[in-house]
C-alpha positions as CSV (number, residue, x, y, z in Angstrom):
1,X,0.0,0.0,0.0
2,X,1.4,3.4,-1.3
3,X,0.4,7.0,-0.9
4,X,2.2,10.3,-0.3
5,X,0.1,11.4,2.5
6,X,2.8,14.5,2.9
7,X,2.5,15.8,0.0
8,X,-1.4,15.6,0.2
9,X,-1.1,18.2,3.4
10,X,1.9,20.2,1.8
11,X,-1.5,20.4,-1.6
12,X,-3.6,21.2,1.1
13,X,-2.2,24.2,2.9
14,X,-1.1,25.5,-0.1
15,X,-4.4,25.2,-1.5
16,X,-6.3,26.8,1.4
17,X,-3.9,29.7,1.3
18,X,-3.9,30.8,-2.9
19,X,-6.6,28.8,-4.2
20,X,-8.7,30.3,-2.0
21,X,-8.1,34.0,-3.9
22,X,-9.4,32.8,-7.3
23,X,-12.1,29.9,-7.0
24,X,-15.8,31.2,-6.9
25,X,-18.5,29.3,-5.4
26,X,-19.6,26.9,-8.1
27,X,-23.0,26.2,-8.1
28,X,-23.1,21.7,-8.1
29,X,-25.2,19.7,-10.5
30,X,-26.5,16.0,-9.7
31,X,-26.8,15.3,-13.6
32,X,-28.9,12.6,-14.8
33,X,-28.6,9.9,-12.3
34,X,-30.6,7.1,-10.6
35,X,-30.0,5.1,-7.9
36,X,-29.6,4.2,-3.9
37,X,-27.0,6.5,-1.7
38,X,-26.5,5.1,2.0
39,X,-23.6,6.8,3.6
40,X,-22.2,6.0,7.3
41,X,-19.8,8.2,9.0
42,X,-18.9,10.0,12.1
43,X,-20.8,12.8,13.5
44,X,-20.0,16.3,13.7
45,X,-20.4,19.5,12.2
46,X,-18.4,19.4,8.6
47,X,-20.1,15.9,7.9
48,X,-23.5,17.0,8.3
49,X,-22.9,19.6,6.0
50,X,-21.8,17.3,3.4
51,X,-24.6,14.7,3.6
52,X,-26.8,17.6,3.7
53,X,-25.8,19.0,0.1
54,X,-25.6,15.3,-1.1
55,X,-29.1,15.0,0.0
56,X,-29.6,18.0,-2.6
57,X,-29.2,15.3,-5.0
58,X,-32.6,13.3,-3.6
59,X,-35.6,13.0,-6.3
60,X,-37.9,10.4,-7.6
61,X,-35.0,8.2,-9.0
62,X,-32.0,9.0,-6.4
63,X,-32.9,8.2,-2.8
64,X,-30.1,9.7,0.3
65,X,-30.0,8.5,3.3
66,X,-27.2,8.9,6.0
67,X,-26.4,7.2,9.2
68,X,-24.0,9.6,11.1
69,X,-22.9,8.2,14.4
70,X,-19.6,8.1,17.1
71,X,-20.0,4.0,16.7
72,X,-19.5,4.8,12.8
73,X,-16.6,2.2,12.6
74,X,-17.8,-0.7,14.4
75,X,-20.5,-0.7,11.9
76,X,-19.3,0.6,8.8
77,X,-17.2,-2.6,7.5
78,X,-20.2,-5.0,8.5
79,X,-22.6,-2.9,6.3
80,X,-19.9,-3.2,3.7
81,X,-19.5,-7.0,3.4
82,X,-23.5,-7.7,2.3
83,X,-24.5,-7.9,-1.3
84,X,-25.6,-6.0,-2.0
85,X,-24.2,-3.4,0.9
86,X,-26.1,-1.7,3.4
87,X,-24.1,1.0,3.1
88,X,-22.8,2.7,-0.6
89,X,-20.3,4.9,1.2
90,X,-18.5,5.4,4.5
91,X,-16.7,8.5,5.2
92,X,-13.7,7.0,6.7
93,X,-10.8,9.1,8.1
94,X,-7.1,8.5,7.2
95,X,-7.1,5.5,10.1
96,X,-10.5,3.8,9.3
97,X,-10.0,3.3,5.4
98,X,-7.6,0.4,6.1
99,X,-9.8,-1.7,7.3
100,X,-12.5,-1.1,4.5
101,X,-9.2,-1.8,2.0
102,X,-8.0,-4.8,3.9
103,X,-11.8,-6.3,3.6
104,X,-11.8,-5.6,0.0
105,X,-15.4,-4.0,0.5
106,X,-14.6,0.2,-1.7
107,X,-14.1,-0.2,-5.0
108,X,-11.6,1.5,-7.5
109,X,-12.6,5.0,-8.2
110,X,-10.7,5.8,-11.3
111,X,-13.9,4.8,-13.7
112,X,-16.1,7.0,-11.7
113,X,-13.3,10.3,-11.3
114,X,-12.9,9.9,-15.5
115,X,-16.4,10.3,-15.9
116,X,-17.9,12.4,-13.5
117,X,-15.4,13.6,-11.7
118,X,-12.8,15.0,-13.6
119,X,-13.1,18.1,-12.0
120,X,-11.9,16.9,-8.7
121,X,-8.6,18.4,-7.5
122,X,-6.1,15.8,-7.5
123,X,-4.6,16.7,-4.1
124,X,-8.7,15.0,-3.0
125,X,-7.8,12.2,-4.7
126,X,-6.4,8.9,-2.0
127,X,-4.6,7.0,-4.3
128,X,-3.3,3.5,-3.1
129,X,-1.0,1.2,-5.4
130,X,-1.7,3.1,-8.4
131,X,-5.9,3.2,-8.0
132,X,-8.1,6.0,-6.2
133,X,-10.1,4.4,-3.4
134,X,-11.3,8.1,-2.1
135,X,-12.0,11.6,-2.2
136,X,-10.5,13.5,0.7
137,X,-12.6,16.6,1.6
138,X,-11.1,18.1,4.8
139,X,-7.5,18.2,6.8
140,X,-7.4,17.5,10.4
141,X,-5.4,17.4,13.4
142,X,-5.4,17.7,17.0
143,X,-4.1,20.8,18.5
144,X,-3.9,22.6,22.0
145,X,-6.8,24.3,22.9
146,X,-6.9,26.9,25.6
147,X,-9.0,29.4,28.1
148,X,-7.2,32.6,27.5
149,X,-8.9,34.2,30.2
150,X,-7.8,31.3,33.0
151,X,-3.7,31.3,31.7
152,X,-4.2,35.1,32.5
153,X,-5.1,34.8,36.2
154,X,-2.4,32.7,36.8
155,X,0.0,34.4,34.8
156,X,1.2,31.8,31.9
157,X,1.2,32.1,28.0
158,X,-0.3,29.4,25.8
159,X,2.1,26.3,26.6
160,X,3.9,25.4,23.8
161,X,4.9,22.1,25.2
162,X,3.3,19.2,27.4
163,X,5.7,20.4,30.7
164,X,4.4,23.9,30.5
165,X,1.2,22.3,30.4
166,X,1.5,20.7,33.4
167,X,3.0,23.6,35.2
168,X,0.0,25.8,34.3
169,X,-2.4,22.8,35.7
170,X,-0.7,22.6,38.8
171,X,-1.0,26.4,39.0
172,X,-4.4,26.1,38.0
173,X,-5.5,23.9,40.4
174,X,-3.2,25.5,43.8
175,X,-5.4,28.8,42.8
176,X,-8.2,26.7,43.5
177,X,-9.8,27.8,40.0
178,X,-10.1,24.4,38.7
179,X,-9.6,21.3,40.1
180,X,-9.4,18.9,37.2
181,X,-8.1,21.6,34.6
182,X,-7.2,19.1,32.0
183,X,-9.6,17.6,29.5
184,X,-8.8,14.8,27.0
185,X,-10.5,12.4,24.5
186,X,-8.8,9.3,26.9
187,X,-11.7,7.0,26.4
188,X,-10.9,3.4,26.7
189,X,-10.2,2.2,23.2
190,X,-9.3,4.3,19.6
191,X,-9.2,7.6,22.1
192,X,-7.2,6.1,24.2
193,X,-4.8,4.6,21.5
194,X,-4.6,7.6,19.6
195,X,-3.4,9.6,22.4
196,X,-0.4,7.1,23.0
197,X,0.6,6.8,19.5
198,X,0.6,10.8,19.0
199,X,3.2,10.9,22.3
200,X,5.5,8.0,21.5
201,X,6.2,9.4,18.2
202,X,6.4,12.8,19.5
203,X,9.0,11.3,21.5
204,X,10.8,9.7,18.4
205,X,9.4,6.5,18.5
206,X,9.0,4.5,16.2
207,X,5.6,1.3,16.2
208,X,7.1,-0.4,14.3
209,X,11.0,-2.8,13.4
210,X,12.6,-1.4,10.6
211,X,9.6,-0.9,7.8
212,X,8.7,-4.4,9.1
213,X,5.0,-5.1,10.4
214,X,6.4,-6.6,13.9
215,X,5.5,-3.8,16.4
216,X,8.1,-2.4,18.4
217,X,7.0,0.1,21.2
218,X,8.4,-1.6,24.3
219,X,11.5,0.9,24.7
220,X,12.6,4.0,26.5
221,X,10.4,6.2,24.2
222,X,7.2,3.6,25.4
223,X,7.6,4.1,28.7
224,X,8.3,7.8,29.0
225,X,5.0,7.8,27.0
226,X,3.0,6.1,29.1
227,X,4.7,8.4,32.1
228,X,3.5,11.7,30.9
229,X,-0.2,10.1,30.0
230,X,-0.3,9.2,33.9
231,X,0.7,12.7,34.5
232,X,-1.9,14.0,32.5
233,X,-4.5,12.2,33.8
234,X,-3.8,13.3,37.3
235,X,-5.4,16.7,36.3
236,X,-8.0,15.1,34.1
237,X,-11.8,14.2,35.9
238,X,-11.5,10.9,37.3
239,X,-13.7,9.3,34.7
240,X,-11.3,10.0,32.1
241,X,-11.4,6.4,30.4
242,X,-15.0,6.7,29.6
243,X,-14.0,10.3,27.8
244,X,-14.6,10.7,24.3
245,X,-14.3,13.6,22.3
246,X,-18.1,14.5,22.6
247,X,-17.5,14.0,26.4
248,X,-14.3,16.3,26.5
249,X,-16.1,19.1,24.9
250,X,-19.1,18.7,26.9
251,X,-17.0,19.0,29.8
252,X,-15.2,21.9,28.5
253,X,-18.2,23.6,27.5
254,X,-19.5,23.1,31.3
255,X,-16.4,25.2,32.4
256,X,-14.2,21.9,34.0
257,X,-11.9,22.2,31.7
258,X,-9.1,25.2,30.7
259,X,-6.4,23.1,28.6
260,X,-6.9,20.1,26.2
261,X,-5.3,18.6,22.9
262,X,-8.6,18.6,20.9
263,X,-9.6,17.6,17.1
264,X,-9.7,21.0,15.2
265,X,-13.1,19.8,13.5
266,X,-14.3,20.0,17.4
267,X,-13.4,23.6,17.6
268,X,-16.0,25.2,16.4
269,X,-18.5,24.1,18.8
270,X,-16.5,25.0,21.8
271,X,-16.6,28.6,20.1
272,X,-20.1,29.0,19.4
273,X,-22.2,29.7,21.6
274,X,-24.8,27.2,22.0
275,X,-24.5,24.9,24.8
276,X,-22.1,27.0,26.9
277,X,-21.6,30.8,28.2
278,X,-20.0,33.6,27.7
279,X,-17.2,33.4,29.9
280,X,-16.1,29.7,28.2
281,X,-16.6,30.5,24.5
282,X,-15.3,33.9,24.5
283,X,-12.1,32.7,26.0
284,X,-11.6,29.5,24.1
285,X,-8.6,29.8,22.1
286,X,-6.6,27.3,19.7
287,X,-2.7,26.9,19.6
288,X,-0.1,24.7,17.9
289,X,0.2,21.1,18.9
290,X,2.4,20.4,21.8
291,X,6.0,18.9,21.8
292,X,7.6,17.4,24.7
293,X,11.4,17.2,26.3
294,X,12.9,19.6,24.3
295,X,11.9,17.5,20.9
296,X,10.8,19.2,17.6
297,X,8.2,16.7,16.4
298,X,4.7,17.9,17.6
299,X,3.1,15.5,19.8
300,X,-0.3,14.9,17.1
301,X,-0.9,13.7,13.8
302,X,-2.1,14.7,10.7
303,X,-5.6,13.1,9.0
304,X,-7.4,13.9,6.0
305,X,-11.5,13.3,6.2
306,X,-12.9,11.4,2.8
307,X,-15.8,9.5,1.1
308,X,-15.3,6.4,-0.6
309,X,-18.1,4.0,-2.9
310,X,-19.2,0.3,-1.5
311,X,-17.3,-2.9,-4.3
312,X,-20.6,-4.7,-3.4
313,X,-23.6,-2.3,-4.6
314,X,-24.7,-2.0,-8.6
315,X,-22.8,0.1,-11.0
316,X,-25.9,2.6,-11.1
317,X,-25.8,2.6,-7.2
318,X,-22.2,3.2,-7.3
319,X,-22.8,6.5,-10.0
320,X,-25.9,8.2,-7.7
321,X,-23.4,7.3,-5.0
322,X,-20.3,9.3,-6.2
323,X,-22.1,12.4,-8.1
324,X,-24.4,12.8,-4.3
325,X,-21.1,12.8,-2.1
326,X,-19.1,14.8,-4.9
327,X,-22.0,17.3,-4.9
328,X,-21.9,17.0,-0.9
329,X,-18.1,18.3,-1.5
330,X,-18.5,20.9,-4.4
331,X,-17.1,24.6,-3.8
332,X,-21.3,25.1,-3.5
333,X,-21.1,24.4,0.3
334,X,-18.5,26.7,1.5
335,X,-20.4,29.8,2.9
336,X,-20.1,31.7,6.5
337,X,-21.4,29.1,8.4
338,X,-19.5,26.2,7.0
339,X,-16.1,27.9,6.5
340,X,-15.6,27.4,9.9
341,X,-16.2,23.7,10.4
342,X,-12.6,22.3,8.9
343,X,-10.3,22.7,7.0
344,X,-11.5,22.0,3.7
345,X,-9.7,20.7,1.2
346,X,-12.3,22.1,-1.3
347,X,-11.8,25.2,-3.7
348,X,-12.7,28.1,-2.3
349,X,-12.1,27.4,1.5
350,X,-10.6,30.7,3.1
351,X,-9.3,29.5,6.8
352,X,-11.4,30.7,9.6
353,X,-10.2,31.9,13.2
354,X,-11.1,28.3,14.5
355,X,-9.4,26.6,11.6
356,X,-6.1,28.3,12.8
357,X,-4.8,25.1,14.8
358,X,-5.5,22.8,12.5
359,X,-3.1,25.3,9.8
360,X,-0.5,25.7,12.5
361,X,-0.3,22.1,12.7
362,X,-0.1,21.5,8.9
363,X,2.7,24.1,9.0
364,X,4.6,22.3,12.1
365,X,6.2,19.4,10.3
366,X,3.8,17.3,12.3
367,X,3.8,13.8,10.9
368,X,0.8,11.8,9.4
369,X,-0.8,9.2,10.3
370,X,0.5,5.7,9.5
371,X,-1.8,4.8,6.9
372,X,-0.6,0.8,6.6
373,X,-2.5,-2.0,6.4
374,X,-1.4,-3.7,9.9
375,X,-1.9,0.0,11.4
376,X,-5.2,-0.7,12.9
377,X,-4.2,-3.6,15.0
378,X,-1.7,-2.0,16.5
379,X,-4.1,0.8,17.4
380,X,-6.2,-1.5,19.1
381,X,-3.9,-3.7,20.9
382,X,-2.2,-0.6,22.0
383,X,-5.8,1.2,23.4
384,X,-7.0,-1.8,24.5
385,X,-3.8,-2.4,27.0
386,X,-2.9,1.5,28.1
387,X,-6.0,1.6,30.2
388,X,-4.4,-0.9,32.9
389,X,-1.8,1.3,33.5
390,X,-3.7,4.0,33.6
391,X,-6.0,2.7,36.6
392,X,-2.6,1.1,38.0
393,X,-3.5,-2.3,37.1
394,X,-0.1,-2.9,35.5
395,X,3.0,-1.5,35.3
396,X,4.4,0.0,32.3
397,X,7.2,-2.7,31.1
398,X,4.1,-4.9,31.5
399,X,1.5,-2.8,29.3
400,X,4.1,-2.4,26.5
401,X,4.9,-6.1,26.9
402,X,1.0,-6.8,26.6
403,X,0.5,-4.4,23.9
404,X,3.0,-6.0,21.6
405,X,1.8,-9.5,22.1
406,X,-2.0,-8.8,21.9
407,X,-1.1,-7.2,18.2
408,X,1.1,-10.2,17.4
409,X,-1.4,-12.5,17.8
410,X,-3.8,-10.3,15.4
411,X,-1.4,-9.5,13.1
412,X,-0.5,-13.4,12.7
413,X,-4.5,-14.6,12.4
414,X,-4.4,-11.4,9.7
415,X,-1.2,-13.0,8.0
416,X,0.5,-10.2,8.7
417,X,2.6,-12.2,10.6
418,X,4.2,-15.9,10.4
């Protein structure tokens, strides 16, 4: 599996910065199609915007229908696997694709982009061995985020790195402004995982033996890791492992929480103001990512958001399918209220205020995800295991012990391994 997922941020920030000068909102046409749409994805703001237009495309031939939920990838590859599918699309995320390729359930795109699509940027276009298999629509990252008005009382700038962090917690909390100042999507699982993986590697660490797929996090780099997460989550609420992101930002919306390394595509609704007051979303900020002991490498990764079209549907399902989502992700949906929602990779997209951390982070040499086909397994063993050390249930030689076994023995029932 090969893709340049560097250059697809390097197309994207240059994009949003000069493209955005020239393109016009283009008004999107569904054509003369006919078929079934079904899409699954994750929930939040920028998604609902996009199956909203798609849904544009609805009429007495073309039915839409979307299924936007947080459990979006422990259903999406079942509904994938029937034939024909439940689902004709999943809007997968630089991480969740893998699966969908290693279960052979998106089909090829390169039919469908020559002829309705040929208007498609290529920096959209997710090209693995040679074939397109999706159409990336938005950059994203996670990124510090920040009450402005808290750091003031006690005196601190923005921290730029994960000790100043937890010098302005500790200050936080002696004030006696907060007393679980830290917030953090550490939910027992891919939140969990995800928060490990973007440490290690801000660390220098690498998951896995020389470009091999044996996993290799049980070093120096592991534990010091797993060190600063227990730090962390000695200034988080106590139920941190049952914390996702909707749960972070609800409790930073509440007023619990002053610093956090959030998803920039969550931003937006910690700024608005529904849900919240005045003194919270006036004072919520964004920053660059975080590093940690004196290293360079920001301690997050960078994802691209994108639509792909079901192997097992018929070739008219597959058409409505494509021409709905690309419609969904047309230059016709970027106006005030969504040009805040991401970073979009679209034509047109002018970065808003809220965007700004995701930018910084494209401009911080941040790395990108590992998009391999073993990836996923490694995610999983890895959040299924932290959480024991976390609750002090093991010790840390112990978790990264456990962590490398339970992927080994996935990675060999996948043939990964021998």
């Amino acid at each position: 599996m090969t893709i340049s997922l560097k250059r697809l941020f390097q197309s994207a920030l240059f994009s949003s910065s000069l493209l955005a000068l020239s393109a016009g909102a283009v008004s999107a046409s569904c054509g003369d199609i006919a078929g079934r749409v079904s899409v699954v994805g994750n929930e939040f703001p920028a998604i609902h915007t996009v199956t909203k237009a798609a849904a544009t495309c609805a009429n007495d031939k073309v039915t839409v229908k979307a299924n936007l939920t947080a459990d979006h990838q422990k259903i999406n590859l079942p509904g994938m696997q029937g034939n024909p599918a439940e689902y004709t699309s999943a809007i997968v995320a630089t991480s969740s694709i893998t699966p969908l390729l290693n279960g052979n359930v998106i089909r090829p795109l390169d039919d469908l982009v020559a002829k309705y699509g040929q208007d498609i940027p290529k920096r959209q276009l997710i090209t693995v061995n040679g074939k397109v298999v999706a159409v990336a629509f938005m950059a994203n990252a996670q990124h510090l985020v920040y009450r402005d008005d808290v750091l003031k009382k006690i005196g601190m700038e923005p921290p730029k790195t994960y000790e100043q962090l937890l010098e302005a917690a500790e200050k936080i909390r002696a004030a006696g402004i907060m007393k679980n100042p830290v917030g953090g999507a550490y939910a027992t699982g891919y939140n969990l995982g995800l928060e490990f993986i973007n440490i290690y590697m801000a660390l220098g660490g690498e998951l896995f033996k020389d470009g091999t797929p044996t996993a290799s996090v049980k070093n120096d780099q592991g534990v010091a890791a797993l060190e600063l997460m227990k730090k962390l989550t000695g200034y988080m609420n106590p139920d941190f492992l049952t914390h996702d992101s909707n749960a972070t930002s609800a409790e930073w919306e509440a007023g619990n929480v002053a610093l956090m390394n959030m998803w920039g595509s969550r931003t937006g609704v910690l700024m608005d103001k529904q849900g919240s007051t005045p003194e919270v979303y006036e004072n919520t900020k964004v920053g660059a990512p975080m590093t940690i002991a004196g290293g360079k490498i920001p301690a997050t990764t960078l994802w691209w958001d994108g639509w792909t079209v079901a192997r097992n549907i018929s070739d008219a399902d597959a058409a409505a399918t494509f021409v709905a989502l690309k419609t969904g992700t047309s230059p016709a949906v970027l106006n005030d209220t969504t040009m805040s929602q991401a970073v979009w990779m679209i034509d047109g997209y002018k970065p808003a205020p809220v965007n700004q951390g995701v930018m910084m982070t494209m401009a911080s040499g941040a790395k990108p995800y590992p998009m391999l086909p073993y990836m996923g397994l490694l995610h999983a063993a890895i959040g299924e295991n932290v959480a024991r050390y976390l609750s002090g249930k093991a010790d840390a030689q112990t978790t990264l012990s456990d962590i490398e076994a339970t992927y080994t023995a996935a990675a060999k029932e996948k043939g990964f391994l021998k």
